[in-house]
Biopython code that builds the backbone (N, CA, C, O; Angstrom):
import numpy as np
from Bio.PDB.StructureBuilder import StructureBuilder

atoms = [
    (1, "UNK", "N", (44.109, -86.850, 61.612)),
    (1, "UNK", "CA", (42.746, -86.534, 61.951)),
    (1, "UNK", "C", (42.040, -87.844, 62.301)),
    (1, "UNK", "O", (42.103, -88.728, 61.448)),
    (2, "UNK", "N", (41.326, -88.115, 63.518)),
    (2, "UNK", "CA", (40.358, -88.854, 63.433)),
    (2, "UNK", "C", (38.799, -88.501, 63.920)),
    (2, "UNK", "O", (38.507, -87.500, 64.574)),
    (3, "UNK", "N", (37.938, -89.433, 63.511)),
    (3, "UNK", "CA", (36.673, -89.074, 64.253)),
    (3, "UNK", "C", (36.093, -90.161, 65.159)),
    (3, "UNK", "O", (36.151, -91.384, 65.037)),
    (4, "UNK", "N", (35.589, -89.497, 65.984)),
    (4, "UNK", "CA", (35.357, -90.963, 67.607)),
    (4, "UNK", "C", (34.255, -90.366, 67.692)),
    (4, "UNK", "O", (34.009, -89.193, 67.414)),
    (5, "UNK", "N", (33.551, -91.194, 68.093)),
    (5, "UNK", "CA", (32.129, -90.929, 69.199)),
    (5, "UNK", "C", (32.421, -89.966, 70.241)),
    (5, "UNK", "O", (33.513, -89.870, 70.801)),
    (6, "UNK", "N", (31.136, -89.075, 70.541)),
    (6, "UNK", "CA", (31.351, -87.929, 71.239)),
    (6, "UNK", "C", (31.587, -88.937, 72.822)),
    (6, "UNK", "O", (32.070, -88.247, 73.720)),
    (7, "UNK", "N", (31.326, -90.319, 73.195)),
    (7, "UNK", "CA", (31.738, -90.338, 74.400)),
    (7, "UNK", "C", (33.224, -90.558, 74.428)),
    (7, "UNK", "O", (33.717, -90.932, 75.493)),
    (8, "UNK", "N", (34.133, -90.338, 73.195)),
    (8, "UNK", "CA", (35.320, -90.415, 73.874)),
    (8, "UNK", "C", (36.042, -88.837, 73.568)),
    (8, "UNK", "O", (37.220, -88.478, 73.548)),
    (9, "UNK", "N", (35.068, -88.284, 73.400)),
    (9, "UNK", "CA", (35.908, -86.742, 73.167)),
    (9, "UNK", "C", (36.371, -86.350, 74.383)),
    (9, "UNK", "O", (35.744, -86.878, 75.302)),
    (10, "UNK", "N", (37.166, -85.679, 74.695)),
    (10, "UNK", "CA", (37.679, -85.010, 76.054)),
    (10, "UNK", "C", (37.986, -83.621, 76.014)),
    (10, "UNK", "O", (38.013, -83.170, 74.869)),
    (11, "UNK", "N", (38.224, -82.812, 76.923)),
    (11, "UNK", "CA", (38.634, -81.690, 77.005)),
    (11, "UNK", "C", (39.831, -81.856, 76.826)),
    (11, "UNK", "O", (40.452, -82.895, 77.048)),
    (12, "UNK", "N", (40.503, -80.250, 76.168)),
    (12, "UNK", "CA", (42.120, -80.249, 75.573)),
    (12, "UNK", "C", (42.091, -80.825, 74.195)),
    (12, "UNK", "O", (42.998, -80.370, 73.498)),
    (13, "UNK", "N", (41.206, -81.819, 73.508)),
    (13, "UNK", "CA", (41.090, -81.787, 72.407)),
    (13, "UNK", "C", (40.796, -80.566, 71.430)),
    (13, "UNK", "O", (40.128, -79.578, 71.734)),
    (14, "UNK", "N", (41.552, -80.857, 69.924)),
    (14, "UNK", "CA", (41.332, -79.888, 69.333)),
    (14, "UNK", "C", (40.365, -80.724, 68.028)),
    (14, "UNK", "O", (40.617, -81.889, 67.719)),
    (15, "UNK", "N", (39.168, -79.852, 67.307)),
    (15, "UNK", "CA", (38.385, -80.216, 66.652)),
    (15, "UNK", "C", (39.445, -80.143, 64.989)),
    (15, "UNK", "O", (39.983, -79.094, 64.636)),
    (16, "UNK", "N", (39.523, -81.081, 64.412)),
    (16, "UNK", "CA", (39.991, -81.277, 62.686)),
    (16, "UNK", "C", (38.774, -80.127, 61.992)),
    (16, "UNK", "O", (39.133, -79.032, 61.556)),
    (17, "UNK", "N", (37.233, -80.607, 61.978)),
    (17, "UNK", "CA", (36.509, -79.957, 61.587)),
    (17, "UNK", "C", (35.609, -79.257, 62.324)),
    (17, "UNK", "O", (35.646, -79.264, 63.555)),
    (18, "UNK", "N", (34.655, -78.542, 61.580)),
    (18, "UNK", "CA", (33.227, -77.835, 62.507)),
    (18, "UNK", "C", (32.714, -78.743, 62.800)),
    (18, "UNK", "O", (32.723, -79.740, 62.078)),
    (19, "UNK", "N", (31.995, -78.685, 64.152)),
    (19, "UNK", "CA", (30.480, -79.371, 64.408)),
    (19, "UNK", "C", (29.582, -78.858, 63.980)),
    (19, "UNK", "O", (29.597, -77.630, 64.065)),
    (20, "UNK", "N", (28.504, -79.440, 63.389)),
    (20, "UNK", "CA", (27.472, -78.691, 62.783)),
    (20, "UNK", "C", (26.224, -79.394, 62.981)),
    (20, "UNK", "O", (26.188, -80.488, 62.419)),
    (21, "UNK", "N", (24.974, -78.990, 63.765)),
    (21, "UNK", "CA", (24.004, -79.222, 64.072)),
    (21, "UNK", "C", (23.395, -80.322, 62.865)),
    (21, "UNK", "O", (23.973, -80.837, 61.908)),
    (22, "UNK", "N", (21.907, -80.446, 63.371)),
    (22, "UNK", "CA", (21.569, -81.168, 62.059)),
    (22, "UNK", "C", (21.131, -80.386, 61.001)),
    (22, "UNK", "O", (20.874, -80.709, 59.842)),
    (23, "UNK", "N", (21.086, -79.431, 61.499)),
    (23, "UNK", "CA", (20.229, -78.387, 59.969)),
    (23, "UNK", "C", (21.838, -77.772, 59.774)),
    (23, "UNK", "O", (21.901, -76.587, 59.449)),
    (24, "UNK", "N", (22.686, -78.261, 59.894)),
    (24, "UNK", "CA", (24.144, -77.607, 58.701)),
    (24, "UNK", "C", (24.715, -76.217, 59.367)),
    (24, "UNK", "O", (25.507, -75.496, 58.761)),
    (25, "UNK", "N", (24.134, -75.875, 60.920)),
    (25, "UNK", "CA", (24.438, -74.852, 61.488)),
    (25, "UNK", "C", (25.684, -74.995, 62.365)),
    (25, "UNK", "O", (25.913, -75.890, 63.179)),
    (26, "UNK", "N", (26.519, -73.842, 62.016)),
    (26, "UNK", "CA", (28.249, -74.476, 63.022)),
    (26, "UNK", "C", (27.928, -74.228, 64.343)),
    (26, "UNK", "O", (27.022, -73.402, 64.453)),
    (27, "UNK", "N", (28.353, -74.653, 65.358)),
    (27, "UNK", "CA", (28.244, -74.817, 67.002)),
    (27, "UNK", "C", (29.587, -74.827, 67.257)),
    (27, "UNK", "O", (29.757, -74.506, 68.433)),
    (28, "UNK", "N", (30.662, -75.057, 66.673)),
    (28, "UNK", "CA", (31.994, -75.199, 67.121)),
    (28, "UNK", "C", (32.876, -74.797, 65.935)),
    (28, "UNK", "O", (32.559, -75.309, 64.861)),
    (29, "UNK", "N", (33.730, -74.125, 65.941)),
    (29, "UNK", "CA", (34.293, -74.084, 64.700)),
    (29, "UNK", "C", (35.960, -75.237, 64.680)),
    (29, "UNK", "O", (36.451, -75.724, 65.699)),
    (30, "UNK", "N", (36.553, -75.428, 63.160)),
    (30, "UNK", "CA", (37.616, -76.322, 63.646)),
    (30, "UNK", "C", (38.488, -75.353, 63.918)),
    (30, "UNK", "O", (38.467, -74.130, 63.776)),
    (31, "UNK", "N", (39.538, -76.395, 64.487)),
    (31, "UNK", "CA", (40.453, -75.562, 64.991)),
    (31, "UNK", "C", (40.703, -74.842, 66.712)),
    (31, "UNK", "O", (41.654, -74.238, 67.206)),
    (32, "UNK", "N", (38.968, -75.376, 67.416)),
    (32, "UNK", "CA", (38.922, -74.959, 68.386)),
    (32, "UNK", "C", (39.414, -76.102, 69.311)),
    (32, "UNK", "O", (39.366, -77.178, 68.715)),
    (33, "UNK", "N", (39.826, -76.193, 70.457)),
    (33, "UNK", "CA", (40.269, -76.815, 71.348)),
    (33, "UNK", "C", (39.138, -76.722, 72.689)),
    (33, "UNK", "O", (38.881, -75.802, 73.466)),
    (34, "UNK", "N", (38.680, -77.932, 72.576)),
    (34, "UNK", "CA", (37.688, -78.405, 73.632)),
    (34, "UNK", "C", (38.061, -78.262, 75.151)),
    (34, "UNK", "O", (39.050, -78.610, 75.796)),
    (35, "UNK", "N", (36.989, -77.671, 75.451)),
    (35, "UNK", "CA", (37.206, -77.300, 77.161)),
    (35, "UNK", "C", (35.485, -78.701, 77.994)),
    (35, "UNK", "O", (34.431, -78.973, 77.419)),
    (36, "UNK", "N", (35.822, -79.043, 78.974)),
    (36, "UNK", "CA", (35.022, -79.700, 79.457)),
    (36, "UNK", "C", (33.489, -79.358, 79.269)),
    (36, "UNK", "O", (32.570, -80.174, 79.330)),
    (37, "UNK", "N", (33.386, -78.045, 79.039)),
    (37, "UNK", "CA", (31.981, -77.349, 79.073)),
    (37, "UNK", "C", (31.426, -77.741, 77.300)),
    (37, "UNK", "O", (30.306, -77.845, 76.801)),
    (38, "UNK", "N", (32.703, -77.865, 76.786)),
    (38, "UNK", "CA", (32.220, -77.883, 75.240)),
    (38, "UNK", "C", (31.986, -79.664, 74.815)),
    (38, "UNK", "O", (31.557, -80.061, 73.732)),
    (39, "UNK", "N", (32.368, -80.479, 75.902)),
    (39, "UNK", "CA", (32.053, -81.938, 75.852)),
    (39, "UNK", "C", (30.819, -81.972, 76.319)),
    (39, "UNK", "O", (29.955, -82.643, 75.755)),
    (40, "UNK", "N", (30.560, -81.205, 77.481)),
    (40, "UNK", "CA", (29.056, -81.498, 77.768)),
    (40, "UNK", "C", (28.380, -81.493, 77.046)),
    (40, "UNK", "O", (27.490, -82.337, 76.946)),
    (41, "UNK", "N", (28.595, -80.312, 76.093)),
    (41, "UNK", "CA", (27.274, -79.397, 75.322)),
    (41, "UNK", "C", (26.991, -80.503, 74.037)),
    (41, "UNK", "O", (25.886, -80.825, 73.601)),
    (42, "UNK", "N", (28.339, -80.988, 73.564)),
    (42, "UNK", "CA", (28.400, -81.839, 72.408)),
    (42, "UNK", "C", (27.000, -83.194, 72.552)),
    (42, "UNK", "O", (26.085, -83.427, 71.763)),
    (43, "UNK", "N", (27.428, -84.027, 74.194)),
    (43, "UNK", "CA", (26.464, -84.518, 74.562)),
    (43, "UNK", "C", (24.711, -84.145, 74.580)),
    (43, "UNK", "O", (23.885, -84.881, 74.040)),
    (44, "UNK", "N", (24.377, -82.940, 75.265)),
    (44, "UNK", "CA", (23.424, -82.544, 75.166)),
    (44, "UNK", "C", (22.588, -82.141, 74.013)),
    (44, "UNK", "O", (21.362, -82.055, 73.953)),
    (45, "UNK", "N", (23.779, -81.835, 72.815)),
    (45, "UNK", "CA", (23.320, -81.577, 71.999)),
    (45, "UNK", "C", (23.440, -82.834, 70.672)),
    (45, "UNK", "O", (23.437, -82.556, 69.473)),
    (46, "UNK", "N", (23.548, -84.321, 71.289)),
    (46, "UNK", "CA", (23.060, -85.300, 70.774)),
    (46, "UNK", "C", (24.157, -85.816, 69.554)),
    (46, "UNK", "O", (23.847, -86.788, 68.865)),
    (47, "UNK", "N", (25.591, -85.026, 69.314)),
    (47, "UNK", "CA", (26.124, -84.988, 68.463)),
    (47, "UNK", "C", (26.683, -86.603, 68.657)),
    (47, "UNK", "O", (27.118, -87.064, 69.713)),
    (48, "UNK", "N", (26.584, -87.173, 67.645)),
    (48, "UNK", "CA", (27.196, -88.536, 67.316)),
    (48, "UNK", "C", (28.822, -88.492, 67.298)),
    (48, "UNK", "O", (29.322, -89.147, 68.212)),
    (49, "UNK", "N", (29.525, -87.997, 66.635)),
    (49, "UNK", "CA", (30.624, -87.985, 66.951)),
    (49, "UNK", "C", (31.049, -86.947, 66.190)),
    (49, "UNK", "O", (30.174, -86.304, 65.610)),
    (50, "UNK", "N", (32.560, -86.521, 66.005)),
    (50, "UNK", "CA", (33.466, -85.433, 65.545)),
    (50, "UNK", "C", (34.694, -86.002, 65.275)),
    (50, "UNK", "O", (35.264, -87.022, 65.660)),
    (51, "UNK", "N", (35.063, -84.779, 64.251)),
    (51, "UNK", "CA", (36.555, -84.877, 64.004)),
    (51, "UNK", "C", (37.834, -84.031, 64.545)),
    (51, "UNK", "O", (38.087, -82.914, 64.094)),
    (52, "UNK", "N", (38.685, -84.711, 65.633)),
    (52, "UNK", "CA", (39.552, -84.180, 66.510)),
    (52, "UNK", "C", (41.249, -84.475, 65.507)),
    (52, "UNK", "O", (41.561, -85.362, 64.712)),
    (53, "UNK", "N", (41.971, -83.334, 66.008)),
    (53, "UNK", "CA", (43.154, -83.677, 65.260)),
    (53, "UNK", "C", (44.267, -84.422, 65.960)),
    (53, "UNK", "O", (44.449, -84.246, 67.165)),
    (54, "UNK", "N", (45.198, -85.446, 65.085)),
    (54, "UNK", "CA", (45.643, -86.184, 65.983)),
    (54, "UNK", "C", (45.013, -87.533, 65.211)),
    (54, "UNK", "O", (44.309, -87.547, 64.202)),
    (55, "UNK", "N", (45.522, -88.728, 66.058)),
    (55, "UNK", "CA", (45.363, -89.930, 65.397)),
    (55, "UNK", "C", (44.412, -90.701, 66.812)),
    (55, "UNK", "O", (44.216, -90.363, 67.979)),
    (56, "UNK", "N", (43.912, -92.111, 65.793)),
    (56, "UNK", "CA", (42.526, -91.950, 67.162)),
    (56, "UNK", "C", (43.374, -93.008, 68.210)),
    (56, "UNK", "O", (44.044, -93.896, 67.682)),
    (57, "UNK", "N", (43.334, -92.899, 69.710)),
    (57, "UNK", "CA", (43.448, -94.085, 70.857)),
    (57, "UNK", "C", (43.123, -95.671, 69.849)),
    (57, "UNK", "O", (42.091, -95.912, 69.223)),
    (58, "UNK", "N", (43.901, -96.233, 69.922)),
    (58, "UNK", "CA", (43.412, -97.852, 69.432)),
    (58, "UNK", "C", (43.637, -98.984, 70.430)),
    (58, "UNK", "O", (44.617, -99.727, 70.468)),
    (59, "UNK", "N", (42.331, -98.999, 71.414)),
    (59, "UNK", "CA", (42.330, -99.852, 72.726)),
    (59, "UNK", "C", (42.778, -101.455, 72.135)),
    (59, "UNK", "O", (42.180, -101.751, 71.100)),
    (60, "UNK", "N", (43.413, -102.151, 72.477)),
    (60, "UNK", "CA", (43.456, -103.679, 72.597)),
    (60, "UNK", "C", (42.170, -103.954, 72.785)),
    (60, "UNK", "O", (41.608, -104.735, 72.018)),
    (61, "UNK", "N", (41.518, -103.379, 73.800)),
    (61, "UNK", "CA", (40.461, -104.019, 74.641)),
    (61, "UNK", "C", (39.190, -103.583, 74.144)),
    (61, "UNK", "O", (38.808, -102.446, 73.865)),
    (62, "UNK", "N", (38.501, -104.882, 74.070)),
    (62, "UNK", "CA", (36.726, -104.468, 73.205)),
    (62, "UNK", "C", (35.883, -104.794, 74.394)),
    (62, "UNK", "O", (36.154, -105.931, 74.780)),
    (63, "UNK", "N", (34.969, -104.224, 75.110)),
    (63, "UNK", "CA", (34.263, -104.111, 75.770)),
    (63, "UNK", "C", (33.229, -104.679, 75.183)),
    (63, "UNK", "O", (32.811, -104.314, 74.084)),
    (64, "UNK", "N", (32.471, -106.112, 76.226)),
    (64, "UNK", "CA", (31.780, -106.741, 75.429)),
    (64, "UNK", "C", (30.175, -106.391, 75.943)),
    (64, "UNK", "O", (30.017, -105.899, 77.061)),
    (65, "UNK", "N", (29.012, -106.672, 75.069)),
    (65, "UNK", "CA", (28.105, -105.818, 75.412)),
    (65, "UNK", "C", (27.175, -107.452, 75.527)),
    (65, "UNK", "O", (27.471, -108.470, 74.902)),
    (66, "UNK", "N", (25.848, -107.268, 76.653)),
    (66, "UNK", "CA", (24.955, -108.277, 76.155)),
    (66, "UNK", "C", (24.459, -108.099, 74.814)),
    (66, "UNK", "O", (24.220, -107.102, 74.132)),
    (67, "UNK", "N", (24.372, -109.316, 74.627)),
    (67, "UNK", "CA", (23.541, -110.107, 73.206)),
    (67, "UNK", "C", (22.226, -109.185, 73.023)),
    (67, "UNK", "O", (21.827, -108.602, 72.015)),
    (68, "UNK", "N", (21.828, -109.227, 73.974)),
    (68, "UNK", "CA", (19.948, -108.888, 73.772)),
    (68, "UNK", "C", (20.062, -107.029, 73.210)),
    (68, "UNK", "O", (19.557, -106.393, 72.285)),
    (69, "UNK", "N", (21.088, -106.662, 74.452)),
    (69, "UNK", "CA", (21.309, -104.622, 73.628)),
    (69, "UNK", "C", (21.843, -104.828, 72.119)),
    (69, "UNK", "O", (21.205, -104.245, 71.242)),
    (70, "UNK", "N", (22.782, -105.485, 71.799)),
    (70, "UNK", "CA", (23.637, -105.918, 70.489)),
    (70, "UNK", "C", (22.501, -106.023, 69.195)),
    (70, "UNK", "O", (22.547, -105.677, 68.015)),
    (71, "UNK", "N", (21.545, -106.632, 69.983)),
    (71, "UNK", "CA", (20.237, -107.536, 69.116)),
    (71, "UNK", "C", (19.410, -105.954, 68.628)),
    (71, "UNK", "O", (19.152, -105.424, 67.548)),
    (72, "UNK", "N", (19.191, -105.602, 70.068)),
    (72, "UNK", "CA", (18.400, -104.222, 69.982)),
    (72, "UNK", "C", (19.069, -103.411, 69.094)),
    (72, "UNK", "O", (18.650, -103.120, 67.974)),
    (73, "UNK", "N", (20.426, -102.928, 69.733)),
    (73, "UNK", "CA", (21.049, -101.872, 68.967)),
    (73, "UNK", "C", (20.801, -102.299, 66.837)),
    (73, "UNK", "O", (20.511, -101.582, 65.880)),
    (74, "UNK", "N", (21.080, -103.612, 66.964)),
    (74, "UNK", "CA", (21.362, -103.893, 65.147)),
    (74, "UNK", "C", (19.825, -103.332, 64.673)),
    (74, "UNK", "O", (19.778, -102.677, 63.632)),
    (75, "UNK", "N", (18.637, -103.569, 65.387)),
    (75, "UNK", "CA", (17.072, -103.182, 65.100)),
    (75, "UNK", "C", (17.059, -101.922, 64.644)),
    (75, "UNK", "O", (16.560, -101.417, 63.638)),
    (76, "UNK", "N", (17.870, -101.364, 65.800)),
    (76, "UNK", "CA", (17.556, -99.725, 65.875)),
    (76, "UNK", "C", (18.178, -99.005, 64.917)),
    (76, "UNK", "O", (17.553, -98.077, 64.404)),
    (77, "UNK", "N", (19.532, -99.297, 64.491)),
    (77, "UNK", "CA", (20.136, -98.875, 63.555)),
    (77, "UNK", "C", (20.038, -99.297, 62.117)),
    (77, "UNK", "O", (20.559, -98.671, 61.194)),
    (78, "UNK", "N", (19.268, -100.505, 61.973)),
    (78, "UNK", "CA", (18.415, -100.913, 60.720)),
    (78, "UNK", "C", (17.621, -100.317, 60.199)),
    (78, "UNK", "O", (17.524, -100.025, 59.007)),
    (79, "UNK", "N", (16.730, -99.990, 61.373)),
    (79, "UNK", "CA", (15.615, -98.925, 61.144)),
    (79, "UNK", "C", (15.715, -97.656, 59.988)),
    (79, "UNK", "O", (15.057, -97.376, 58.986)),
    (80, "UNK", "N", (17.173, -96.904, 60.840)),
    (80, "UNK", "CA", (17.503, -95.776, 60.675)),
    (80, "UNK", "C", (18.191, -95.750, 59.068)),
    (80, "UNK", "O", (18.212, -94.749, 58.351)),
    (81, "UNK", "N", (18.879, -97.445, 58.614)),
    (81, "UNK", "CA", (19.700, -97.203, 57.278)),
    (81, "UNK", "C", (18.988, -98.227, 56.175)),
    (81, "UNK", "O", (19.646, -98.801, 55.308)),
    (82, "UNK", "N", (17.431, -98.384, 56.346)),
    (82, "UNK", "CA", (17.172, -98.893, 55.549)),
    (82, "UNK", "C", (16.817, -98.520, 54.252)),
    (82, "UNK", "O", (16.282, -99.367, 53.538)),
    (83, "UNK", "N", (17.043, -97.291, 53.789)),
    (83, "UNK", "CA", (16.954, -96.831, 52.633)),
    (83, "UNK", "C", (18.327, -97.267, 51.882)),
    (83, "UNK", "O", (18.436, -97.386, 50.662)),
    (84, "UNK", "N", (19.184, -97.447, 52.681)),
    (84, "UNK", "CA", (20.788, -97.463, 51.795)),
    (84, "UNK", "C", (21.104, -98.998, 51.446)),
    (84, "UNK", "O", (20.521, -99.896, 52.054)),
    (85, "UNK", "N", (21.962, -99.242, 50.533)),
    (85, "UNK", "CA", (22.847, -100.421, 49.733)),
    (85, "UNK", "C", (23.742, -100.973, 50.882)),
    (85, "UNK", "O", (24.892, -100.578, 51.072)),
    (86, "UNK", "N", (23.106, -101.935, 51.641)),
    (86, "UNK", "CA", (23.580, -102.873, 52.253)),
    (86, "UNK", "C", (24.997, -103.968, 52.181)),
    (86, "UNK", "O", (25.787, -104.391, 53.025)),
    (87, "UNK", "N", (24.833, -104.145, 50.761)),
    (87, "UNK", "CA", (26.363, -104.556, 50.089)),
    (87, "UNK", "C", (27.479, -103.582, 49.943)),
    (87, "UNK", "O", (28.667, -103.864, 49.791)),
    (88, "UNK", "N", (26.907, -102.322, 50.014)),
    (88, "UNK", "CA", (27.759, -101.668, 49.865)),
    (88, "UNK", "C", (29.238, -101.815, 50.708)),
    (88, "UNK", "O", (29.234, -101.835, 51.938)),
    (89, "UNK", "N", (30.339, -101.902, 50.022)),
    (89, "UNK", "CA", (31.444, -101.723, 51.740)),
    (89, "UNK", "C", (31.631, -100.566, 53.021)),
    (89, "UNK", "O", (31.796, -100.643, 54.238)),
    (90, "UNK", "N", (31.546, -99.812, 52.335)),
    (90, "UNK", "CA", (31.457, -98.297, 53.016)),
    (90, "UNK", "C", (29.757, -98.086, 53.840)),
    (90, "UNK", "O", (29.834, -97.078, 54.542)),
    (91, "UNK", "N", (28.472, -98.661, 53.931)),
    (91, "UNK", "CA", (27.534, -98.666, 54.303)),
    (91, "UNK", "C", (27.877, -99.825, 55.165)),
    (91, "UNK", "O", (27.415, -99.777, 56.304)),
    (92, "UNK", "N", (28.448, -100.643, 54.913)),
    (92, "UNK", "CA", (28.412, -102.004, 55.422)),
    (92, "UNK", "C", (29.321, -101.651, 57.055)),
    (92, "UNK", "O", (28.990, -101.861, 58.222)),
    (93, "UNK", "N", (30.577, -101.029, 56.432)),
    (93, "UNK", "CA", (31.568, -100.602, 57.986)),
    (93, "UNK", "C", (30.486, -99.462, 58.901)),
    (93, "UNK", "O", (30.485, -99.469, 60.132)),
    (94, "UNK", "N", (29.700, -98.626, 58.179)),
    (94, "UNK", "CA", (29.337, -97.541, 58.901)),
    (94, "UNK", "C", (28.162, -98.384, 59.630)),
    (94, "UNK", "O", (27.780, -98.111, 60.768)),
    (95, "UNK", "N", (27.669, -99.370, 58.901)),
    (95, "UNK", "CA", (26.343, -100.084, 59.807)),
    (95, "UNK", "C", (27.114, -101.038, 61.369)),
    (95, "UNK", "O", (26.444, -100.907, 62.394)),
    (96, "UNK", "N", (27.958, -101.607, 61.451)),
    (96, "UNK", "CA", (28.732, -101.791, 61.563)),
    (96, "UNK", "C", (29.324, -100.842, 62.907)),
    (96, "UNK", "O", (29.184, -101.302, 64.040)),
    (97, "UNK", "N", (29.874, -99.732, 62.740)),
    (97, "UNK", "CA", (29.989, -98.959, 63.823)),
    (97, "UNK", "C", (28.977, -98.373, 64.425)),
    (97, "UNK", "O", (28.951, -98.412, 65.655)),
    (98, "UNK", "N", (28.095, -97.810, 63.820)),
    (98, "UNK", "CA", (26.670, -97.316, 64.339)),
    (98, "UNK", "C", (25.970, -98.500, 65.234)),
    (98, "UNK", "O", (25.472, -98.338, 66.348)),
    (99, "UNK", "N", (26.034, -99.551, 64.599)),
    (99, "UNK", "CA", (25.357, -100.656, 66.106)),
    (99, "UNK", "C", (26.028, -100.671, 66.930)),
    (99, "UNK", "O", (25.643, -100.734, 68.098)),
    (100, "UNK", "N", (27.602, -100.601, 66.467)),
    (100, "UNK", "CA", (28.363, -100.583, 68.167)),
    (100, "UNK", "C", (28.148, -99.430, 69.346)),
    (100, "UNK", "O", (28.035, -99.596, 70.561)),
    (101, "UNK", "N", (28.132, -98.300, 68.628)),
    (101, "UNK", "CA", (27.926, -97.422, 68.936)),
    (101, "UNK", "C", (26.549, -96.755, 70.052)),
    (101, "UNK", "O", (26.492, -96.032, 71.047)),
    (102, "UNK", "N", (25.246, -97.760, 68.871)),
    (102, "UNK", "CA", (24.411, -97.472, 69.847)),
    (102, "UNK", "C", (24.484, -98.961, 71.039)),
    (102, "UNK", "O", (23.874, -98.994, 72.108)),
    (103, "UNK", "N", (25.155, -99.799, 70.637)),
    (103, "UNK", "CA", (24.919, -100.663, 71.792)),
    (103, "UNK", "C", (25.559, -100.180, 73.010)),
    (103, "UNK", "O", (24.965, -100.334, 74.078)),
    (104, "UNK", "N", (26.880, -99.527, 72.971)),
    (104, "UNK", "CA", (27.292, -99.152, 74.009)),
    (104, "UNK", "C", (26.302, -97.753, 74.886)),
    (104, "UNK", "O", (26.137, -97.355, 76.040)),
    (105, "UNK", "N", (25.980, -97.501, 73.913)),
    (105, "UNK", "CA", (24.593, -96.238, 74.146)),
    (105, "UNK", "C", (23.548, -96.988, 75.225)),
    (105, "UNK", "O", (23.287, -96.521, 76.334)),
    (106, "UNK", "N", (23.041, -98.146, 74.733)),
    (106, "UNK", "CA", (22.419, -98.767, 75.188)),
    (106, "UNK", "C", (22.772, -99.444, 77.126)),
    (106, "UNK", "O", (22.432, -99.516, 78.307)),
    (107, "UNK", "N", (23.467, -99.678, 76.323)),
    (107, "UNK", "CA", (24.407, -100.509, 77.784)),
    (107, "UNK", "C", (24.710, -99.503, 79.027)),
    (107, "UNK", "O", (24.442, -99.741, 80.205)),
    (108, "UNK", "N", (25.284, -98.410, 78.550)),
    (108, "UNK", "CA", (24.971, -97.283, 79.677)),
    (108, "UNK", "C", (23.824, -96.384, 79.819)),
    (108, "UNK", "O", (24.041, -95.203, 80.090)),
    (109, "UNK", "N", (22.738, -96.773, 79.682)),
    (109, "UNK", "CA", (21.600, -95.737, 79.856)),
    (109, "UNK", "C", (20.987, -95.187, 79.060)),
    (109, "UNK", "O", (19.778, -94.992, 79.180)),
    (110, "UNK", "N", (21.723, -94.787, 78.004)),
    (110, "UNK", "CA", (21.136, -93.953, 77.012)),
    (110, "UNK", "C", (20.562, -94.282, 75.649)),
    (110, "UNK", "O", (19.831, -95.246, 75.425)),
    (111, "UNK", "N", (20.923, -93.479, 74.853)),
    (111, "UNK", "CA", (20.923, -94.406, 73.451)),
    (111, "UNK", "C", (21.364, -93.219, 72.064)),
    (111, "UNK", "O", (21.099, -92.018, 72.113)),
    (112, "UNK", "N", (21.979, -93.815, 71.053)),
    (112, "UNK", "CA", (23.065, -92.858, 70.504)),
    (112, "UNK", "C", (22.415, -92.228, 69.564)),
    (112, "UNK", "O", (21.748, -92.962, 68.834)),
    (113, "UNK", "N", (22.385, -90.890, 69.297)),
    (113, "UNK", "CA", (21.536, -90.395, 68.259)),
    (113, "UNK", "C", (21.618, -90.874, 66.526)),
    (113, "UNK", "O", (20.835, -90.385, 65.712)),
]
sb = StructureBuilder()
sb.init_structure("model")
sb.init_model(0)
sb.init_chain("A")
sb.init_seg("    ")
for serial, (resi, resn, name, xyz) in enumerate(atoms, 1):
    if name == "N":
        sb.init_residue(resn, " ", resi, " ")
    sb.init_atom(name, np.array(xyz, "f"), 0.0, 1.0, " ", f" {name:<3s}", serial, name[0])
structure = sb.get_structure()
């Protein structure tokens, strides 16, 4: 099982778990196998990422982002985890992917929920 950011989900994938809105409502159940229409919707519907079954792609290659989105993205996602234990290790990796996450958000147009 892994979980990726919805921009690398693809169609023909199969979901490990449900997607579930933010109020805890299912939109996908697991077990279903993603069709292109169900990547869109994932997008539109702002989902951060999911769990697909299978083990995740592990690129060599890190796509490097400007400094100034990097700068932004760490703001934005500060914002969002400043209630939580910073030392923590497990807060620490998730802060950590969430800036990457929205930096690449950033870098193409958008920005990551």
């Amino acid at each position: 099982m892994a979980l990726i950011v919805t921009e690398q989900v693809r169609a023909g994938m199969t979901l490990a778990a449900p997607v579930l809105d933010r109020r805890g409502r299912m939109l996908i159940p697991a077990g279903h196998e993603l069709s292109e229409r169900h990547v869109q919707a994932l997008r539109t519907w702002a989902i951060a990422h999911v769990e697909v079954e299978g083990e995740p792609e592990v690129s060599s290659e890190r796509v490097s982002v400007d400094p100034e989105l990097a700068a932004a993205a760490e703001r934005i996602v500060a914002e969002r985890v400043a209630r939580n234990d910073a030392t923590h290790p497990l807060v620490a990796e998730l802060f950590r992917f969430a800036v990457d996450a929205e930096a690449h958000a950033l870098a193409s147009g958008g920005a990551a929920p």
